[in-house]
N, C-alpha and C positions, 0 to 999 in steps of 0.2 A: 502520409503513412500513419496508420495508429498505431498507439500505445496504450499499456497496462503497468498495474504496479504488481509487485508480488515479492512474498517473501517465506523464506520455509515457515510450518505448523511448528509449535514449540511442540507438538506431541510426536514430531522425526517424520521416519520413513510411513508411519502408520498412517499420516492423513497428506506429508508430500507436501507443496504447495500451498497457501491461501493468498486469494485474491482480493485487491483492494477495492470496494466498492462505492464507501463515504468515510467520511475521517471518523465513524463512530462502528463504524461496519466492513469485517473482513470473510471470503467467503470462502469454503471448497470449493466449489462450482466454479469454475473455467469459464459459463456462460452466463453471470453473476458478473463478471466486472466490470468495473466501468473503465469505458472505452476513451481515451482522448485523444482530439486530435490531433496534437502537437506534441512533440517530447518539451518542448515549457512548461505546457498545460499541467501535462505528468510532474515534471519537477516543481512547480508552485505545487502542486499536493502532497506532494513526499517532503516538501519543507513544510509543512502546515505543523504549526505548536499548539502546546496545552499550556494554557494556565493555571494554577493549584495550590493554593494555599500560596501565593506572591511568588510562587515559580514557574518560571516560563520552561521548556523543553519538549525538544524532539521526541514521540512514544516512539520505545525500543523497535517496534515494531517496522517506522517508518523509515527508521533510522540505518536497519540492515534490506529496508528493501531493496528489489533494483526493478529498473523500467526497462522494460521489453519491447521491442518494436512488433509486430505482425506482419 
């Protein structure tokens, strides 16, 4: 079964949804995301960190997403 990641637009109801496509890149488009095939898959990239100035952490972004089956 595939999976996606997603998580609401900080801009609300106006743009709904964005899609996770690579850990630098989130999309409106529905047909934009990247597909996995595992719900692991999906969760290794919804743990994926940042480095930054000697701080490691989860983007807010990743952090409230959730993985959707198909």
């Amino acid at each position: 079964m595939p999976y996606h990641i997603k998580t609401p637009s900080i801009l609300g109801s106006t743009i709904g949804n964005v899609y996770y496509v690579n850990k630098d890149h989130w999309s409106e488009e529905y047909s934009e995301r990247k597909i996995f095939s595992s719900d692991t898959q999906a969760r290794i990239a919804k743990a994926e960190t940042i480095t930054k100035n000697g701080y490691t952490y989860i983007p807010a972004k990743l952090r409230n997403a959730t993985i959707e089956s198909e």
